[in-house]
C-alpha positions in Angstrom: -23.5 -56.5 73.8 -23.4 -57.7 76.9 -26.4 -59.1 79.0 -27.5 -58.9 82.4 -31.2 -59.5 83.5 -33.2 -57.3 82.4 -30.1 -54.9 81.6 -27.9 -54.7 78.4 -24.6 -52.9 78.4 -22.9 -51.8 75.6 -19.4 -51.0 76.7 -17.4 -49.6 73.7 -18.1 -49.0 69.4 -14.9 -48.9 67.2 -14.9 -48.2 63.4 -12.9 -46.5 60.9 -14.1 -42.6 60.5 -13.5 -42.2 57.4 -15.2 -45.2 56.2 -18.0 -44.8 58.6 -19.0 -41.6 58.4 -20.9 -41.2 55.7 -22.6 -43.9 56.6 -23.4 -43.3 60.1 -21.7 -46.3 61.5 -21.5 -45.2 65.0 -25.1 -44.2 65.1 -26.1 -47.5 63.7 -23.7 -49.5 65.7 -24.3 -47.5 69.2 -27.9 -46.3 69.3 -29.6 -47.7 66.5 -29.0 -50.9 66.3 -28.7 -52.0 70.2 -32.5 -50.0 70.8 -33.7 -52.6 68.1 -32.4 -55.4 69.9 -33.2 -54.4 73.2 -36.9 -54.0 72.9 -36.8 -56.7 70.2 -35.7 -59.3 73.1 -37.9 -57.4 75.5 -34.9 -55.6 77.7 -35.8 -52.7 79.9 -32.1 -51.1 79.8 -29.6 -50.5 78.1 -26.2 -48.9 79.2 -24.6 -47.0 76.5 -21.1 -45.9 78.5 -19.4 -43.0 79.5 -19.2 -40.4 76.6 -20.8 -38.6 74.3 -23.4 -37.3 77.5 -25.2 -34.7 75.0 -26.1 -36.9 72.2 -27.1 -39.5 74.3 -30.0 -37.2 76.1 -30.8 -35.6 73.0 -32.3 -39.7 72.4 -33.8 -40.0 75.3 -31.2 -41.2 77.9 -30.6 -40.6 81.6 -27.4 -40.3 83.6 -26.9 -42.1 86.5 -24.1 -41.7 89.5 -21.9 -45.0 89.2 -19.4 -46.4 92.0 -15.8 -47.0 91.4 -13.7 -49.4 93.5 -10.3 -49.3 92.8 -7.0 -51.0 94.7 -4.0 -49.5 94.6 -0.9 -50.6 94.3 2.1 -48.0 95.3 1.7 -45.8 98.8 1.9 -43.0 96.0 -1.1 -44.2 93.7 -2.7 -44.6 97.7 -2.2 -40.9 97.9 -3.4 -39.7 94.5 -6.5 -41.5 93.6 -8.7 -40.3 96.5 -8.2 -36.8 95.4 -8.8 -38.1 91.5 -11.9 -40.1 92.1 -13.0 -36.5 94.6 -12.8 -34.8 91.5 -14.1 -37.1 89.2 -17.2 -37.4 91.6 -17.6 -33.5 91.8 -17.5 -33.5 87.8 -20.5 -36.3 87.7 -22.6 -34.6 90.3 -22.6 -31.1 88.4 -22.9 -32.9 85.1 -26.2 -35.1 87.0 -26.7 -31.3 88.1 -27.1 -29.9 84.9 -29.0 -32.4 83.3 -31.8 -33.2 85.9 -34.2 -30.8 84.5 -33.6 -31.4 80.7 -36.6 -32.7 78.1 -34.8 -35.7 78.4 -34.4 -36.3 81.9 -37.2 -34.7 83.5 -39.4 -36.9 85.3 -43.2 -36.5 84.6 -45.4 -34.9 87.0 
């Protein structure tokens, strides 16, 4: 886990699926686990990553819009990441779309 303020961010889980599974490693180890800590040590956030949207507002979280800065290196890679990160962008704002009035997401009124 890595720690920030008042922010924890939990950038990537790796474990053998058929060990794990029965198990529940990657609940443990990705939701479980982490929410302990967190309000253990008194953290307001933590950051879970970028997959796995459904399971993670079926707990409770919230997306949020991100930035991406990238350089690129080729005049080709100049002319095909604008029109990637375009799409990428649209994806996010429909997926934000279709989540803002969820359980989980809703804001109280």
């Amino acid at each position: 886990m890595l720690k920030y303020g008042d922010s924890v961010h939990l950038p990537l889980i790796a474990f053998d699926p058929l060990r794990g599974h029965d198990a529940a490693v990657y609940f443990n180890l990705a939701y479980n686990e982490p929410i302990d800590r967190c309000a253990a040590a008194g953290f307001r956030r933590l950051l879970l990553g970028r997959t796995q949207y459904a399971v993670k507002l079926q707990r409770g979280c919230r997306l949020v819009e991100l930035d991406l800065y990238l350089r690129p290196h080729s005049w080709p890679q100049s002319q095909i990441w604008p029109l990637l990160l375009a799409a990428r962008s649209a994806l996010m704002r429909r997926r934000l779309a279709a989540t803002a009035n969820t359980p989980a997401t809703a804001k109280p009124q």
